[in-house]
C-alpha positions in Angstrom: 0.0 0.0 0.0 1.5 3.0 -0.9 2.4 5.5 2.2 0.2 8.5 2.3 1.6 12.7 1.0 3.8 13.5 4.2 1.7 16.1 4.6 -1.6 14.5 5.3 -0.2 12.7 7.9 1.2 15.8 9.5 -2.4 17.2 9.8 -3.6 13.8 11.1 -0.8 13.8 13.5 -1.7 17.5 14.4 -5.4 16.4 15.0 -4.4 13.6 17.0 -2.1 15.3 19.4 -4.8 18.5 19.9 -7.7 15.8 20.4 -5.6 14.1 23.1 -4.3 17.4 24.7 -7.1 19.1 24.3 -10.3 17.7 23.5 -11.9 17.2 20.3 -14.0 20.6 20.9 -10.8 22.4 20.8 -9.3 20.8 17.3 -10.7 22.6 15.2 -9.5 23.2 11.1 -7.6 26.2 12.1 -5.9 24.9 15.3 -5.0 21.5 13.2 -3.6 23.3 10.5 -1.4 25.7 12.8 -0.1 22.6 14.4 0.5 20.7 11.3 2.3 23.9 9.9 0.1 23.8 6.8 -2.4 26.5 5.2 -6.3 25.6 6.0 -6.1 25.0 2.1 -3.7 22.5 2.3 -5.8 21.0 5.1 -8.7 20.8 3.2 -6.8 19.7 0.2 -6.8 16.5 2.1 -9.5 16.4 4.9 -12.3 18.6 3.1 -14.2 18.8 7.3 -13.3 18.0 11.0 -15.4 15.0 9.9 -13.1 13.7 7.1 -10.3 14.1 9.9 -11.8 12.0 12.4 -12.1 9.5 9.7 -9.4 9.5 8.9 -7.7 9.1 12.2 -10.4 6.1 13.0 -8.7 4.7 9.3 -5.2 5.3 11.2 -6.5 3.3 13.9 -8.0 0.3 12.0 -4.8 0.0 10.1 -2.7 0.5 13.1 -4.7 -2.5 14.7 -4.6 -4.7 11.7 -0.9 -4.5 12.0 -0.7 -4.8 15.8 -2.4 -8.4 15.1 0.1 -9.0 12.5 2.6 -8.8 15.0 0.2 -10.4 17.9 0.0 -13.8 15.0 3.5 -13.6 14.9 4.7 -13.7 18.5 6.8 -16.5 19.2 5.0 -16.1 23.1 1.6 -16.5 20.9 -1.3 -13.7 21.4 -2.2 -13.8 25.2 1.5 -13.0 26.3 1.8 -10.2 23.8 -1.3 -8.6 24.2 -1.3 -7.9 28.3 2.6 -7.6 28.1 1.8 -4.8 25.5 -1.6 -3.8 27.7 1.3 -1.2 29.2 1.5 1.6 27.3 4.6 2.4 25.2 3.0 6.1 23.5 3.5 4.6 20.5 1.1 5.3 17.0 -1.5 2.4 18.3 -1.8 3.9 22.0 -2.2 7.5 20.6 -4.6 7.1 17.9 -6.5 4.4 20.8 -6.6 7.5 23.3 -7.6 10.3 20.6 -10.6 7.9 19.4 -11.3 7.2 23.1 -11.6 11.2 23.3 -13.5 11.4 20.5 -16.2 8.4 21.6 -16.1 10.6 24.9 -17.4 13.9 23.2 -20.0 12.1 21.3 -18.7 10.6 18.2 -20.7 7.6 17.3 -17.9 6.6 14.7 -15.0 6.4 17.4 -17.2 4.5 19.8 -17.7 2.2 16.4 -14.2 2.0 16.0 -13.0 1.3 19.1 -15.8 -1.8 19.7 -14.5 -2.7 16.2 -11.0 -3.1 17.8 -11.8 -4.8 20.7 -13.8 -7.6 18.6 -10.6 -8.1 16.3 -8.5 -8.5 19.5 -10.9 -10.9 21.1 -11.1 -12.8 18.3 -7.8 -13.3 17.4 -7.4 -14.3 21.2 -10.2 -16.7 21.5 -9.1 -20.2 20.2 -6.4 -19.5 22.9 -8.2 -19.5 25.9 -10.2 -22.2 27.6 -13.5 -20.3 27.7 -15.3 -17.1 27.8 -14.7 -16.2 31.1 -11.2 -16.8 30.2 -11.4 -14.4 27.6 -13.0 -12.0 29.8 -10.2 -12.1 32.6 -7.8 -11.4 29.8 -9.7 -9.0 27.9 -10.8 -7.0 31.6 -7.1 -7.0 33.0 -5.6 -5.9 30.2 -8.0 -3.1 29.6 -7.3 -2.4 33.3 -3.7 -2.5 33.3 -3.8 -0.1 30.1 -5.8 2.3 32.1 -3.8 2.4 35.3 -0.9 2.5 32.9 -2.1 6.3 32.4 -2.5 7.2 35.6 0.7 5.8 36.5 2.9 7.7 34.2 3.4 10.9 36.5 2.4 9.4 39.6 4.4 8.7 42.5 2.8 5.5 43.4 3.4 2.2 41.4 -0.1 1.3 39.9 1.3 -1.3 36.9 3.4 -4.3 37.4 6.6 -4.1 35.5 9.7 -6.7 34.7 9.3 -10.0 37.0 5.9 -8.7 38.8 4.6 -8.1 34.7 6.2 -11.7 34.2 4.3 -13.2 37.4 1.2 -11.6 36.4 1.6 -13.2 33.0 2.0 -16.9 34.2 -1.1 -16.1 36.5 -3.3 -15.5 33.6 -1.8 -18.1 31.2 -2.6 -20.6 34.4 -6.3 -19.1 34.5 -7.0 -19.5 31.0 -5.1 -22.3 29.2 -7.2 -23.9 27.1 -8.0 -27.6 28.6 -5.9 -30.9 27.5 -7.5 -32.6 25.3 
């Protein structure tokens, strides 16, 4: 797939960060195109409203998932490992775009709230045939959406609210031992 014009991803990247910062009330056309350092011309050259944006920042965040299962299939430590190791936040692309379509779902945008159910499903299913049940999937589905959100309030905190190294390890072997799939 070709890679899209640098520039369109500099507005995207612009709407991102403000929607995150700020709140998607505040990133407007003019404020994203300030902060991508283009013309509101060159803006709308490539996002013709805010609501072109957000789509394209939900498209950012459907290809950013389908390649996060790419590397989830590939994991030599298979999918439950890899996605609550990767539960902690690293503010990479997937985290950001996940937090700026959270923001959007927050201030009413039927789309994101789409998009991010949309998400969870893919990661679900690509975790299913490797857990014994659905509660199973629950526990891992639940803890890693919990360690993901004590992840944020942990980053300027003084207390320690996500396990890291050995404890992250420990926590690992827990679930694996909670949800292996039965011998057959």
């Amino acid at each position: 797939m070709p890679r899209p014009p640098l520039a369109r991803e500099r507005v995207l990247d612009a709407f991102e960060s403000i929607v995150i910062a700020e709140g998607e009330r505040t990133a407007t056309l003019d404020a994203t195109a300030k902060a991508a350092g283009v013309s509101k011309g060159g803006l709308l050259y490539h996002f013709g409203s805010k609501d072109e944006l957000e789509a394209g920042l939900l498209q950012r965040l459907e290809a950013l998932t389908l390649a996060d299962l790419e590397r989830m299939r590939a994991a030599p430590e298979g999918p439950v490992v890899y996605y609550v190791r990767t539960s902690v936040m690293e503010d990479d692309a997937l985290d950001r775009a996940l937090i700026a379509a959270s923001r959007l779902a927050q201030g009413g945008s039927a789309a994101a709230g789409d998009m991010l159910r949309h998400t969870r499903r893919l990661w679900e299913d690509e975790i299913r045939p490797h857990v014994r049940d659905i509660a199973s999937l629950d526990l891992v589905m639940l803890l890693s959406d919990g360690l993901y959100f004590n992840n944020s309030l942990d980053l300027n905190g003084p207390e320690r609210l996500v396990p890291r190294d050995g404890e992250l390890d420990e926590l690992i072997e827990l679930v694996l031992r909670a949800t292996a799939p039965a011998a057959s």
